[in-house]
PDB file of N, H, CA, C and O in Angstrom:
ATOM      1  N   UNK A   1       0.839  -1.208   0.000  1.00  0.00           N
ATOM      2  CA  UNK A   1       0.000   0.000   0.000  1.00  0.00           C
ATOM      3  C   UNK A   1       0.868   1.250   0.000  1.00  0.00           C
ATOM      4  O   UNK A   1       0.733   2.251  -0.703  1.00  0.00           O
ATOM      5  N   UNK A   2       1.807   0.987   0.951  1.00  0.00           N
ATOM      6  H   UNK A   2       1.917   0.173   1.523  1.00  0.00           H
ATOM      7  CA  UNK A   2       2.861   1.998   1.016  1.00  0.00           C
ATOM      8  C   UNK A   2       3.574   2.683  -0.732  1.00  0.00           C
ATOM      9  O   UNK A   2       3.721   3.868  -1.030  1.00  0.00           O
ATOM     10  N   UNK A   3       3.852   1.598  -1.496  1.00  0.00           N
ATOM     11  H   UNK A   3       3.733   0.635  -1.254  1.00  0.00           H
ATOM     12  CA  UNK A   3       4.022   1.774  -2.300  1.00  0.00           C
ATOM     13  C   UNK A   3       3.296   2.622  -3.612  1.00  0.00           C
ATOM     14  O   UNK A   3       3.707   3.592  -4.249  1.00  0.00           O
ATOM     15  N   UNK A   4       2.251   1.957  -3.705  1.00  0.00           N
ATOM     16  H   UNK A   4       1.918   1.170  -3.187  1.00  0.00           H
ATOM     17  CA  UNK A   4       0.920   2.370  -4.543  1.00  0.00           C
ATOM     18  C   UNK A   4       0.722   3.891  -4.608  1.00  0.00           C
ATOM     19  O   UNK A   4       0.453   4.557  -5.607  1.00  0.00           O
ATOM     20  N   UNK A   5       0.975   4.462  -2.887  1.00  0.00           N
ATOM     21  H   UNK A   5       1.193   3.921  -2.075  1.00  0.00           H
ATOM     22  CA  UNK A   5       0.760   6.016  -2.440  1.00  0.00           C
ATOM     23  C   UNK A   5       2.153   6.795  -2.965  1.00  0.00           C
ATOM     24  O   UNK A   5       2.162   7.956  -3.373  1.00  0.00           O
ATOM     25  N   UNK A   6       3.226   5.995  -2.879  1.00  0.00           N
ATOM     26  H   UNK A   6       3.219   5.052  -2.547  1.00  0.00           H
ATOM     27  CA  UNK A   6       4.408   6.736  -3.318  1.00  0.00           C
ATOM     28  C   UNK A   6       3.816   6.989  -5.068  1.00  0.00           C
ATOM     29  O   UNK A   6       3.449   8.044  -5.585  1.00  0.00           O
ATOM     30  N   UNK A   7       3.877   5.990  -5.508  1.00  0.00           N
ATOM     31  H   UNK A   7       4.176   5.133  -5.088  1.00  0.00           H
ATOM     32  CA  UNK A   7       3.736   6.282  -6.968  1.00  0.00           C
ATOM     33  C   UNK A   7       3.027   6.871  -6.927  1.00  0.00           C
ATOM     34  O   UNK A   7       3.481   7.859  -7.504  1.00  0.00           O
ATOM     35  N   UNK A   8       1.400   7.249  -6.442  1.00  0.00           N
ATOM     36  H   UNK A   8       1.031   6.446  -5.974  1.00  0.00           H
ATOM     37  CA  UNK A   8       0.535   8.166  -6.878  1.00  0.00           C
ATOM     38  C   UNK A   8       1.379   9.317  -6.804  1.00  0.00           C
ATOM     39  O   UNK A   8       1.487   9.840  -7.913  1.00  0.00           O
ATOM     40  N   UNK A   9       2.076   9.957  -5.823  1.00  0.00           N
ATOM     41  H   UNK A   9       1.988   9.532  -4.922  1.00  0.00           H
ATOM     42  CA  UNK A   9       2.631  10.684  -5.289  1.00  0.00           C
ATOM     43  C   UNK A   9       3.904  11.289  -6.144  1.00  0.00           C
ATOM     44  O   UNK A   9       3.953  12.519  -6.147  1.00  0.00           O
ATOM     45  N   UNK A  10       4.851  10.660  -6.808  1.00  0.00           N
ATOM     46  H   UNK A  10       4.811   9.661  -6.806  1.00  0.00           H
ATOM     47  CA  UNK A  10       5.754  10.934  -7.303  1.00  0.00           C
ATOM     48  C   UNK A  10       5.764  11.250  -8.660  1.00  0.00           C
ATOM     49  O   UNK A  10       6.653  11.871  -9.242  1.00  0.00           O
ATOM     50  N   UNK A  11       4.390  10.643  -9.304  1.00  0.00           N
ATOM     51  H   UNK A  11       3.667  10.139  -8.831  1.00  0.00           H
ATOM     52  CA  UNK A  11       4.357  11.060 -10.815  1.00  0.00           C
ATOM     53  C   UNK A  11       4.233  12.412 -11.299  1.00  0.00           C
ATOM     54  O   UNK A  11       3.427  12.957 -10.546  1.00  0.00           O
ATOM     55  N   UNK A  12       4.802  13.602 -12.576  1.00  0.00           N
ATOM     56  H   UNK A  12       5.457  13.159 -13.188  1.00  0.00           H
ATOM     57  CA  UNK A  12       5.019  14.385 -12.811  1.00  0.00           C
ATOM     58  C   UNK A  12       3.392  15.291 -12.953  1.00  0.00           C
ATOM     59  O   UNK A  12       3.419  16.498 -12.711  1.00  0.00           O
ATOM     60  N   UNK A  13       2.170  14.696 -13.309  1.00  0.00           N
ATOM     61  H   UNK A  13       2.147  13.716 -13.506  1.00  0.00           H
ATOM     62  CA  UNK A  13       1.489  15.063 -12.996  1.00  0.00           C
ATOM     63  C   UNK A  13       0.668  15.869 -12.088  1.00  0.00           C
ATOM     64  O   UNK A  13       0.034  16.912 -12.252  1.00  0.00           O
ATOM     65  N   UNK A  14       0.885  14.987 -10.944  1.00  0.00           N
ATOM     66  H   UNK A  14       1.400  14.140 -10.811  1.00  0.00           H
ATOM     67  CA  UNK A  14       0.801  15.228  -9.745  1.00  0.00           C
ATOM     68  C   UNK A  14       1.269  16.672  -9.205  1.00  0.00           C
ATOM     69  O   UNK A  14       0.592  17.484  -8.573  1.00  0.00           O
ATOM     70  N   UNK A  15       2.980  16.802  -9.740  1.00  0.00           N
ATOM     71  H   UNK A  15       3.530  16.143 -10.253  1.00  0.00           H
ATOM     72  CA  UNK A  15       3.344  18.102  -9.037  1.00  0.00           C
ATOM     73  C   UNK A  15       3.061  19.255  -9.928  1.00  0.00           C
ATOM     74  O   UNK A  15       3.114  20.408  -9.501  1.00  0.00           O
ATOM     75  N   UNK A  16       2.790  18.995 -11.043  1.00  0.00           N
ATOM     76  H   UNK A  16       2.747  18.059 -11.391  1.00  0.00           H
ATOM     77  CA  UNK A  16       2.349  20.248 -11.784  1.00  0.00           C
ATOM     78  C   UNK A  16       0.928  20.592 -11.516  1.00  0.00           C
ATOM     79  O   UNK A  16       0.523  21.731 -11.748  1.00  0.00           O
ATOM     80  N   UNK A  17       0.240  19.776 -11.096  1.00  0.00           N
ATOM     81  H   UNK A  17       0.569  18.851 -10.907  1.00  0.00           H
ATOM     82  CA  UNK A  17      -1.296  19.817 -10.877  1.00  0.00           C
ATOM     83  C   UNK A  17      -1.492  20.141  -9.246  1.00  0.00           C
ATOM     84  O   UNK A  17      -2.503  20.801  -9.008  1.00  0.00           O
ATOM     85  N   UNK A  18      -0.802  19.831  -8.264  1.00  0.00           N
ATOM     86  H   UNK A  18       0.020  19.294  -8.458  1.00  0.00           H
ATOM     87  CA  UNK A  18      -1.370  19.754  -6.881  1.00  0.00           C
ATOM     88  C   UNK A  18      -0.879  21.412  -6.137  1.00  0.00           C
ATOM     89  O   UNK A  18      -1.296  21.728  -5.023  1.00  0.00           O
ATOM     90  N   UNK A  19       0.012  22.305  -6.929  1.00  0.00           N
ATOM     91  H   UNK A  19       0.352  22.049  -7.835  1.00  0.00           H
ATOM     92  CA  UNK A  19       0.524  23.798  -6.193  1.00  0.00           C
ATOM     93  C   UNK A  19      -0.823  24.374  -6.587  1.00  0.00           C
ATOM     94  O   UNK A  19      -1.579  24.802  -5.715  1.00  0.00           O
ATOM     95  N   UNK A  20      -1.173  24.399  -7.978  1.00  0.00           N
ATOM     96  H   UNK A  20      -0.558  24.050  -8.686  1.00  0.00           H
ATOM     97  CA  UNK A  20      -2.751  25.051  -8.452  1.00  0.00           C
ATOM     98  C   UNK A  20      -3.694  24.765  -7.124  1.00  0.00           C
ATOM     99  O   UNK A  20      -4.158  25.667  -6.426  1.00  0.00           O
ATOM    100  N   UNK A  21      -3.844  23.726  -6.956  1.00  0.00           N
ATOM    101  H   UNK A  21      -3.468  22.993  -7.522  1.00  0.00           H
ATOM    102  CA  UNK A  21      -4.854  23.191  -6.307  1.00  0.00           C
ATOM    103  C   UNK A  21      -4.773  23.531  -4.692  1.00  0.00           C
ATOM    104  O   UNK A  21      -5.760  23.763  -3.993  1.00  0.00           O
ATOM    105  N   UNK A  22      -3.773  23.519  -4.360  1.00  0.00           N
ATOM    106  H   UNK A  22      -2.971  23.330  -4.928  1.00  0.00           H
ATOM    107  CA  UNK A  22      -3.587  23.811  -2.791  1.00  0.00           C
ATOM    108  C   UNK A  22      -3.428  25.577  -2.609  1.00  0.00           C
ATOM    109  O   UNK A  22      -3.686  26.277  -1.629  1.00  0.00           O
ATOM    110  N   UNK A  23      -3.029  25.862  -3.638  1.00  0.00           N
ATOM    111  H   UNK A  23      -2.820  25.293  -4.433  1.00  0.00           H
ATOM    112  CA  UNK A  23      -3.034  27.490  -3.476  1.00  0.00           C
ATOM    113  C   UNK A  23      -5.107  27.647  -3.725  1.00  0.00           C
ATOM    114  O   UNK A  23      -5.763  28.135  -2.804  1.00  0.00           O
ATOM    115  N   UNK A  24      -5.751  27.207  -4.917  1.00  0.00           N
ATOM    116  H   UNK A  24      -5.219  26.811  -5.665  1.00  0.00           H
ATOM    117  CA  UNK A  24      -6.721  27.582  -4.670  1.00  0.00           C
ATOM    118  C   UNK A  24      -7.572  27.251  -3.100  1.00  0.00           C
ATOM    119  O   UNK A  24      -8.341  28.172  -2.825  1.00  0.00           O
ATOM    120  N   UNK A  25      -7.557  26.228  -2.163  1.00  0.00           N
ATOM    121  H   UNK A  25      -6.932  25.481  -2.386  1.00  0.00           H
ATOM    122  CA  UNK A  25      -7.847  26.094  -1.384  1.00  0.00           C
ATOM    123  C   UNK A  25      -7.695  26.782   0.124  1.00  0.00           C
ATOM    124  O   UNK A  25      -8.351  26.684   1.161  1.00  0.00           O
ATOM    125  N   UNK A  26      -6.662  27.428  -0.216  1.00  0.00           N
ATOM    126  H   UNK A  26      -6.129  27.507  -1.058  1.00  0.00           H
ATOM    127  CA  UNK A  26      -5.839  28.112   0.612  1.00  0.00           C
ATOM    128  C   UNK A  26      -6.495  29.542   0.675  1.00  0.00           C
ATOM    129  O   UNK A  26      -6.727  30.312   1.607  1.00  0.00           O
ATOM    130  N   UNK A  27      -6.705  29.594  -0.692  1.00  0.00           N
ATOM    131  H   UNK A  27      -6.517  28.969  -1.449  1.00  0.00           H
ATOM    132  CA  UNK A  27      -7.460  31.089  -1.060  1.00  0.00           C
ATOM    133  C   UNK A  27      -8.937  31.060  -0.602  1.00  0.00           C
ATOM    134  O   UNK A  27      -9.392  32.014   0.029  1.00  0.00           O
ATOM    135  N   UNK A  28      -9.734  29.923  -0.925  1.00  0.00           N
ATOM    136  H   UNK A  28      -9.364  29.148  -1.437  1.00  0.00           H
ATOM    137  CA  UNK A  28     -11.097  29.647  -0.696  1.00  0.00           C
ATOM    138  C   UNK A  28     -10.904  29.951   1.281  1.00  0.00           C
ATOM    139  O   UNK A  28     -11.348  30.901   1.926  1.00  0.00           O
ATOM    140  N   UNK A  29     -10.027  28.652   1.825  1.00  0.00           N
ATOM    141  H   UNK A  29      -9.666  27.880   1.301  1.00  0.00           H
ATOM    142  CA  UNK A  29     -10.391  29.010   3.413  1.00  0.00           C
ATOM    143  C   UNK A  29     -10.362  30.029   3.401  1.00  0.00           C
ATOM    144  O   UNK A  29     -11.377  30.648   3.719  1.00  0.00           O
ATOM    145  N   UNK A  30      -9.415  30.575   3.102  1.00  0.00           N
ATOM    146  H   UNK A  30      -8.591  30.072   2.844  1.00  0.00           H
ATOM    147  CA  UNK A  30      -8.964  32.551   4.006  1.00  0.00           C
ATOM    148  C   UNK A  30     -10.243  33.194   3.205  1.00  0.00           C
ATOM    149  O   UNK A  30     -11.064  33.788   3.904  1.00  0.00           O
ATOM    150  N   UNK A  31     -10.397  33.145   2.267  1.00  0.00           N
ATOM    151  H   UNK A  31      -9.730  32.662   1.699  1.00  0.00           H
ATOM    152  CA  UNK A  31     -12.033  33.998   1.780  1.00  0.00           C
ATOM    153  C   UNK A  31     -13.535  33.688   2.977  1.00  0.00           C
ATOM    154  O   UNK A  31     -14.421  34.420   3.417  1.00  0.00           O
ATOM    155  N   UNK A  32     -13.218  32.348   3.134  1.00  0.00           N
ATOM    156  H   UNK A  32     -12.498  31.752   2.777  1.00  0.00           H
ATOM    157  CA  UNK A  32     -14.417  31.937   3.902  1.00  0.00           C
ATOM    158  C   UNK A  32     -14.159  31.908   5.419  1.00  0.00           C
ATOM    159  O   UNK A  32     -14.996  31.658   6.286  1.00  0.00           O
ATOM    160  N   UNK A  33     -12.955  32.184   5.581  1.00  0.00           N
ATOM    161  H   UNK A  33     -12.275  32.388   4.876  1.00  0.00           H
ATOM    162  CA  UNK A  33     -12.865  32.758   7.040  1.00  0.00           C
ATOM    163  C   UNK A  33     -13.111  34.111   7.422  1.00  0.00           C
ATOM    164  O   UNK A  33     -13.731  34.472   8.422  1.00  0.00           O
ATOM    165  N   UNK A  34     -12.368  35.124   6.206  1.00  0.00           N
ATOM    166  H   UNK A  34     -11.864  34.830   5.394  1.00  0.00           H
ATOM    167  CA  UNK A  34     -12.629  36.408   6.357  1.00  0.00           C
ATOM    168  C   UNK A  34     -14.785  36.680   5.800  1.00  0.00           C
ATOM    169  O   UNK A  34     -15.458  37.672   6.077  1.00  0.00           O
ATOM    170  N   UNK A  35     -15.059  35.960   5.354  1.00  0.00           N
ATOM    171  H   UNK A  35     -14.512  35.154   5.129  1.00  0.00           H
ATOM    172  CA  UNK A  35     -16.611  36.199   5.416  1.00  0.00           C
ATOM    173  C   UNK A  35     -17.574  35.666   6.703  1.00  0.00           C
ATOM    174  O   UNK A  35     -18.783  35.886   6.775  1.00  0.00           O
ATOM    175  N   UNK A  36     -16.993  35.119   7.435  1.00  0.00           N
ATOM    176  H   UNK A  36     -16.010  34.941   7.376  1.00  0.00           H
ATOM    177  CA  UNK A  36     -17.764  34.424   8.156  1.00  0.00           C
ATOM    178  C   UNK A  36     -17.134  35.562   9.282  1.00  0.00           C
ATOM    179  O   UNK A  36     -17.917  35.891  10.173  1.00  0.00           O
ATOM    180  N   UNK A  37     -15.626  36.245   9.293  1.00  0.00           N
ATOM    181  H   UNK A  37     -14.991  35.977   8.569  1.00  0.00           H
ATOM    182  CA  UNK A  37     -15.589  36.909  10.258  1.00  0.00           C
ATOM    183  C   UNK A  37     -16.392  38.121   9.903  1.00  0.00           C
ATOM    184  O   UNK A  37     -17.004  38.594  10.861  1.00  0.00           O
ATOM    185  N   UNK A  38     -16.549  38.783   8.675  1.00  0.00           N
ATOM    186  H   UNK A  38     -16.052  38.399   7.898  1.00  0.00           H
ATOM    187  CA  UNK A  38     -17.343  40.029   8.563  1.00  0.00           C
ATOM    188  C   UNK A  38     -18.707  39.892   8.919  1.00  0.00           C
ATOM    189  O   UNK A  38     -19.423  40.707   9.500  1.00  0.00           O
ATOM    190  N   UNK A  39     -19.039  38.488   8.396  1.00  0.00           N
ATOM    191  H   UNK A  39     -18.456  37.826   7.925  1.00  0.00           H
ATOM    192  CA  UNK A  39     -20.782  37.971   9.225  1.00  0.00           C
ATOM    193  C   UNK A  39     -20.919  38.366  10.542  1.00  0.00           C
ATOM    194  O   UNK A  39     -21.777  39.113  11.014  1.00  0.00           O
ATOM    195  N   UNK A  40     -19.943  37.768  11.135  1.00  0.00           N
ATOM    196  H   UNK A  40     -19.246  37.162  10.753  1.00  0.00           H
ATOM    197  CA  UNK A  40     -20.456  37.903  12.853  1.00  0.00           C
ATOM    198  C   UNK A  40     -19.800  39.443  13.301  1.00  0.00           C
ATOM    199  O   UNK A  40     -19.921  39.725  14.493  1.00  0.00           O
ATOM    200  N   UNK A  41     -19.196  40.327  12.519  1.00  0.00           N
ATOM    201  H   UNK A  41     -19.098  40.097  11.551  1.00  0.00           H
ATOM    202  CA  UNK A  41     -18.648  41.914  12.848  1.00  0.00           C
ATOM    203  C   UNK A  41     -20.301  42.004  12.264  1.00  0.00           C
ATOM    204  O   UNK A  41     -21.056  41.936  13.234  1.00  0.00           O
ATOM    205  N   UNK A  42     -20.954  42.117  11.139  1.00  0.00           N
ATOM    206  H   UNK A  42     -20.341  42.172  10.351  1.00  0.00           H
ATOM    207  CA  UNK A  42     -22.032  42.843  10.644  1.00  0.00           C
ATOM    208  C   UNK A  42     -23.137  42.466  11.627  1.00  0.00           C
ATOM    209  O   UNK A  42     -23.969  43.345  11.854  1.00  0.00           O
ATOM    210  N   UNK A  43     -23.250  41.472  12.148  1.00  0.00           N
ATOM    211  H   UNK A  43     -22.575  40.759  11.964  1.00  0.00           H
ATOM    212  CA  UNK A  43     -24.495  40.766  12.835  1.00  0.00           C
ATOM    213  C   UNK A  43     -24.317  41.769  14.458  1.00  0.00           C
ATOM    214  O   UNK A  43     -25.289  42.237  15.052  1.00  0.00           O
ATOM    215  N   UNK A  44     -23.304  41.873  14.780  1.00  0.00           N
ATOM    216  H   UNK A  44     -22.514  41.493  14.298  1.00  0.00           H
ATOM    217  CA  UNK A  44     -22.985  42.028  16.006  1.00  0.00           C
ATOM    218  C   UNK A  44     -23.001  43.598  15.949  1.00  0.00           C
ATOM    219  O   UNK A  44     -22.984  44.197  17.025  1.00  0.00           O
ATOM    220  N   UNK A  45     -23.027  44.200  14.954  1.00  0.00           N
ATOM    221  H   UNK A  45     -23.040  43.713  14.081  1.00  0.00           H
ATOM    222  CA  UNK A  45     -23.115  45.665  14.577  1.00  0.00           C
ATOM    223  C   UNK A  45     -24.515  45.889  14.544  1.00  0.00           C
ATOM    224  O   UNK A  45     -24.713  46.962  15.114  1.00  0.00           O
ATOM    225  N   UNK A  46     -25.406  45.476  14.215  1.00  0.00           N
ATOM    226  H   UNK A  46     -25.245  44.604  13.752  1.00  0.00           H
ATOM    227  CA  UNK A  46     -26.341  45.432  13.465  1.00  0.00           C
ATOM    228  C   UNK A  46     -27.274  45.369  14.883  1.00  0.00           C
ATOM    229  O   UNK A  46     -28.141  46.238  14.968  1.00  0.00           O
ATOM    230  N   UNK A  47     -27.154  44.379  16.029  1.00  0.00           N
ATOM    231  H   UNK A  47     -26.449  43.672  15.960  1.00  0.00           H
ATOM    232  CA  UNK A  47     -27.616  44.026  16.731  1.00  0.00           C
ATOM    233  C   UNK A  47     -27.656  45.339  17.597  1.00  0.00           C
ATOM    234  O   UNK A  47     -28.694  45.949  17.853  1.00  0.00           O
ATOM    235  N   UNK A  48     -26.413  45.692  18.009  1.00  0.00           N
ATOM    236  H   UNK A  48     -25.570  45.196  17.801  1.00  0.00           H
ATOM    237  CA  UNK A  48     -25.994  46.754  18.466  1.00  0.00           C
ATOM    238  C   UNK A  48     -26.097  48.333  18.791  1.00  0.00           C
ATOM    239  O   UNK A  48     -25.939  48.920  19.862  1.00  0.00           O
ATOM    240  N   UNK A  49     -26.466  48.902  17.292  1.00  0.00           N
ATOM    241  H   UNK A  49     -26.594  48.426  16.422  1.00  0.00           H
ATOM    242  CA  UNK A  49     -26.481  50.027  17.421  1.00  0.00           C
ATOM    243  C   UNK A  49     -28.143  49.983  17.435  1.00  0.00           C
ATOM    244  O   UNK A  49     -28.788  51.024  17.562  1.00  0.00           O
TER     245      UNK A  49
END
């Protein structure tokens, strides 16, 4: 099994395809962290004044 994962892992594919992919994800959390923090700043504003 050990093996099977290396090869998935090592083929040229893989590294040209997986920086795209982890940078977009990277971008998505921090978008959906910074919205969920402006949610609860707007909610808590909102409530507030």
């Amino acid at each position: 099994m050990a093996d099977h994962w290396q090869q998935i892992h090592t083929s040229p594919a893989d590294h040209i395809g997986s920086p795209g992919l982890e940078d977009a994800a990277y971008v998505a959390s921090w978008a959906l962290s910074c919205a969920a923090f402006l949610g609860v700043v707007l909610l808590v504003w909102h409530f507030h004044v």
